[in-house]
N, C-alpha and C positions, 0 to 999 in steps of 0.2 A: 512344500515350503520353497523349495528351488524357484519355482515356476513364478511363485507371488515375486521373489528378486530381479528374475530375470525380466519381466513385465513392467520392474520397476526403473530396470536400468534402460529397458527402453526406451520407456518414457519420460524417462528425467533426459535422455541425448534429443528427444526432438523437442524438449521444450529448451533445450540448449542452441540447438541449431536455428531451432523459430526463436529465438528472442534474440539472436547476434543479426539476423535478416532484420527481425522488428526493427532493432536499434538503428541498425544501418538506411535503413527505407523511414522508417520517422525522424533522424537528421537530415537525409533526401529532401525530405518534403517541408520543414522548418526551410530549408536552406534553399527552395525552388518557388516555396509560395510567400516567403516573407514573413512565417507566420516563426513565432518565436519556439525556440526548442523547449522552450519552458512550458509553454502550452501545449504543444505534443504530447513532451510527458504527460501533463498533468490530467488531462482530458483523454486523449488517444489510448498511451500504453496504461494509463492507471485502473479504465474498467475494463482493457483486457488481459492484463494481469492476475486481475484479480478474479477472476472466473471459479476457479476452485474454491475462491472462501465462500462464496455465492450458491452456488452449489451445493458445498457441507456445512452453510449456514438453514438452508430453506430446509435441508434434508432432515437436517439434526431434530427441527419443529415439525413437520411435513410430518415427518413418516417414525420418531420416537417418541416424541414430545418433550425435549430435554431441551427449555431454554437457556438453561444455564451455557451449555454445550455451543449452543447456538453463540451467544455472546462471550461467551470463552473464547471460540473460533478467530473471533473477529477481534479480539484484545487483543489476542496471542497474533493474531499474522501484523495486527500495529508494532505491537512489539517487536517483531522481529524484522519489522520493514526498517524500523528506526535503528536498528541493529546491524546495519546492511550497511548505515552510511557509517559506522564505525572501520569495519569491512573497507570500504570503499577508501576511507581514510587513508587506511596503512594502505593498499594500492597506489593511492595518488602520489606519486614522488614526487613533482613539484616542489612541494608546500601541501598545509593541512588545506583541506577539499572545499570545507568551508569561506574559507580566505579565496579562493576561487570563484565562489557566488556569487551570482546577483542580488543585491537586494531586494529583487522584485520578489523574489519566497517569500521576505516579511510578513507582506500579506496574506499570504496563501496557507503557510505556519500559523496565523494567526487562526484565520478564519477555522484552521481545521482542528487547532487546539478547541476554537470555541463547540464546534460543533460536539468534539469528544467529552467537552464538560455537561453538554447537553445530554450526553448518554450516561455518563455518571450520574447525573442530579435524576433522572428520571430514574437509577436504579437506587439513590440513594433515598429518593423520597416515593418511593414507588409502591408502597404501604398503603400510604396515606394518598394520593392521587389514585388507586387502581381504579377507580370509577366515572374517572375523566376519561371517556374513549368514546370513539365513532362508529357504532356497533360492537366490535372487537378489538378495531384496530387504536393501538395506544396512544394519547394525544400526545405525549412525546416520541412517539414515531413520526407522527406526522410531522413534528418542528425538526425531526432531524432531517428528513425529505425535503421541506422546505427550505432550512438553511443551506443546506448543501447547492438546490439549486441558486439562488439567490446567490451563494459563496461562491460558485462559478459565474455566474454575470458579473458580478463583481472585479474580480481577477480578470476576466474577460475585457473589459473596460478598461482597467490599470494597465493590464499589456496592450491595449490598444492605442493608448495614449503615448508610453514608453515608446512605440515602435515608428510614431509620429517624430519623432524626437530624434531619431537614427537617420545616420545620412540614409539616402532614397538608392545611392550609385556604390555603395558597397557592395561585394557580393563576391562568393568565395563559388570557385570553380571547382569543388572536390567531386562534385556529379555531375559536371555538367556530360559528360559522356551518355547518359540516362534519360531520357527521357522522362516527361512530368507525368503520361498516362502509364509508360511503365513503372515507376515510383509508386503510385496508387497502385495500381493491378498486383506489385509482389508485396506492398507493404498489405494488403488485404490477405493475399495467401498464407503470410507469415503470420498474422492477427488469427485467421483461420485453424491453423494449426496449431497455436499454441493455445487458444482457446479450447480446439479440442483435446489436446494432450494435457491442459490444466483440468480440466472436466475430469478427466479419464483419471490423471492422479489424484483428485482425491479421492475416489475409491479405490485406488489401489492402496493410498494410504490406510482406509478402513479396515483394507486385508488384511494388512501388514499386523496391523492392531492384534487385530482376531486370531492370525495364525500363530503370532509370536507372543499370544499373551500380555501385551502393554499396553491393553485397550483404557485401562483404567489408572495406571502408573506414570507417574513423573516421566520416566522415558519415553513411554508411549507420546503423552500430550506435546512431549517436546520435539519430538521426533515428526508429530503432525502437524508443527506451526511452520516448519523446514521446509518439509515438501509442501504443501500452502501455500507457501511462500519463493517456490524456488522459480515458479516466473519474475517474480519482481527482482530477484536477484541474478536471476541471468541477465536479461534487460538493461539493470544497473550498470552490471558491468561490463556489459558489452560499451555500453551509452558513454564509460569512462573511459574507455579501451580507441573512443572514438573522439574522445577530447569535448564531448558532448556533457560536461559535469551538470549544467544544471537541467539538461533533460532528465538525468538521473535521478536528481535529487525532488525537480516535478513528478517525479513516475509516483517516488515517495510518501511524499506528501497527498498527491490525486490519491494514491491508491487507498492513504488511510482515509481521505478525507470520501472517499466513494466505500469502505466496511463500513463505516460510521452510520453515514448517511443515509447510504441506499440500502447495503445488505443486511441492518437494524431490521431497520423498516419491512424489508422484503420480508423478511423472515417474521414480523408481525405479523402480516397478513395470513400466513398461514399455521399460525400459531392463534386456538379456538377457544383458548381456555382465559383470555383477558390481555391485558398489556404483558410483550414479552418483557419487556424493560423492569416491570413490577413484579413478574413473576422471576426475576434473576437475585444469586445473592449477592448478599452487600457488599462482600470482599471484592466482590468485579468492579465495584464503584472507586474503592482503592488503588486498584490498578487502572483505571480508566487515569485516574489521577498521576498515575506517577508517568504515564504515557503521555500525558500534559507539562510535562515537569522536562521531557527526554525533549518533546517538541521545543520548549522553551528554550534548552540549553545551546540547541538548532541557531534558534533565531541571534543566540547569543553571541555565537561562532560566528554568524553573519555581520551581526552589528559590530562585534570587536573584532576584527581578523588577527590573526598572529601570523607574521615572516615566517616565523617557521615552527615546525613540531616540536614542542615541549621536551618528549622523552622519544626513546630511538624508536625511528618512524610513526609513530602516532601521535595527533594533537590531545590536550590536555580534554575538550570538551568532547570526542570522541569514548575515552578513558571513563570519561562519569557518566556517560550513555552505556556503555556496557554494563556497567556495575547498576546500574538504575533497572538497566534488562534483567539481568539475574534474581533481583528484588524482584523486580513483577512477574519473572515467569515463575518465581518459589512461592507467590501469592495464589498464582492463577493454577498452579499445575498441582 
């Protein structure tokens, strides 16, 4: 049992050390190519973050057949990704974190709300649709796949527009010491590595389960959305540590809107027995729900800002995203 810890704790330090690299080399590269830190996040750090849920999403169907597992995975690291910026809240001394934002999330919050409704409705009507599919794979996989890509051109265009809009002769010298092809070459080794050390914890996660008996317990599951999720929250907070808030808060957002979209669907595919979405239960659809409700409260923080934090050091809309969290991981776990 020792041995499973120790392998844990190594791997949780280099995906510590690769995600303050990541942060630092994808503000770099926002701040060398003109390209917004929001899209960084959102695109860059959000599918390699998310490597682990990818992983013990495809595995969960792949090689046990458990799609519930599979979609659980992927509630549970939304949830706790949106739990992150509560987290990130009480860090930001400023003022609440939110109040900090761009509105350009709006969109991005939206699009990814929608897409997470897309996965609810597919598992709440999932009954009755199972025989809507494309060989196997579910025809609400495919709209998630689809929307997500679609939801990045989108964003893609909105920031493009925005960035037209920004004086041309700004520009901040915090790397200029760095060169731009060394920016790329370390921001890739640190992508590299914490992909492989995301990979690698979630089967150590799996150990963990197994050796200490939580495989199937409230502790267990919740203890697996942590480590899951503990690139996204290194990253985060590095991203904050660097004044870089809404790469952060992109990381967040990409990262749900990349489980949704892409690690659904992935995990469709090798999932043999019909639509994963259809074969999951309805209580996931509930939590998909209240995961719409945490995003919402997001957007809420953005559109209203408040001067300052509510109660000592945390904003009020942080506060109801926690307690929103609890609900859904008592649903899901």
């Amino acid at each position: 049992m020792i041995l499973v810890w120790v392998k844990f704790i190594v791997c949780a330090a280099i995906v510590v050390v690769a995600g303050i690299k990541l942060s630092k080399y994808g503000d770099a590269i926002a701040e060398k190519t003109s390209l917004a830190g929001a899209w960084v996040g959102l695109l860059l750090l959000a599918g390699i973050t998310s490597m682990p849920e990818l992983i013990t999403g495809v595995s969960s169907v792949a090689f046990v057949g458990l799609p519930d597992q599979a979609i659980g995975v992927v509630l549970g690291s939304n949830l706790f990704n949106l739990l992150i910026i509560a987290v990130l809240d009480i860090l930001h001394r400023p003022g609440p974190l939110l109040a900090a934002a761009s509105r350009n999330h709006l969109l991005s919050a939206a699009l990814c709300a929608f897409i997470i409704v897309i996965a609810g409705a597919g598992i709440f009507v999932g009954s009755e649709v199972s025989d809507i599919r494309i060989g196997w794979f579910g025809a609400f996989s495919l709209f998630l796949i689809v929307s997500y890509l679609v939801s990045l051109r989108l964003i893609f265009r909105y920031g493009q527009g925005v960035a037209v809009a920004l004086p041309a002769d700004v520009a901040n010298e915090k790397y200029s010491n760095v060169s731009l092809n060394k920016t790329y070459r370390n921001f890739a080794i640190g992508a590299l590595w914490i992909i492989g050390a995301g990979i690698w914890l979630s089967y150590i996660g799996d150990e963990i389960a197994v050796v200490t008996g939580w495989g199937s317990g409230f502790v267990g599951s919740f203890f697996l959305a942590i480590i899951s999720s503990l690139p996204e929250l290194t990253v985060c907070t590095a991203a904050l540590r660097l004044g870089a808030e809404d790469m952060a808060l992109a990381n967040i957002l990409g990262s749900n809107m990349f489980n949704t979209g892409v690690i659904i669907a992935a995990s469709d595919l090798f999932y043999w027995d019909g639509s994963i979405l259809a074969s999951a239960s309805l209580s996931l659809a509930l939590v998909a729900m209240i995961i719409v409700g945490m995003t919402g409260f997001l957007m809420l923080g953005v559109i209203l800002p408040q001067k300052g934090k509510t109660f000592r050091g945390i904003s009020w809309e942080a506060l109801v995203m926690i307690g929103l969290y609890f609900t859904g991981a008592y649903i899901l776990y």
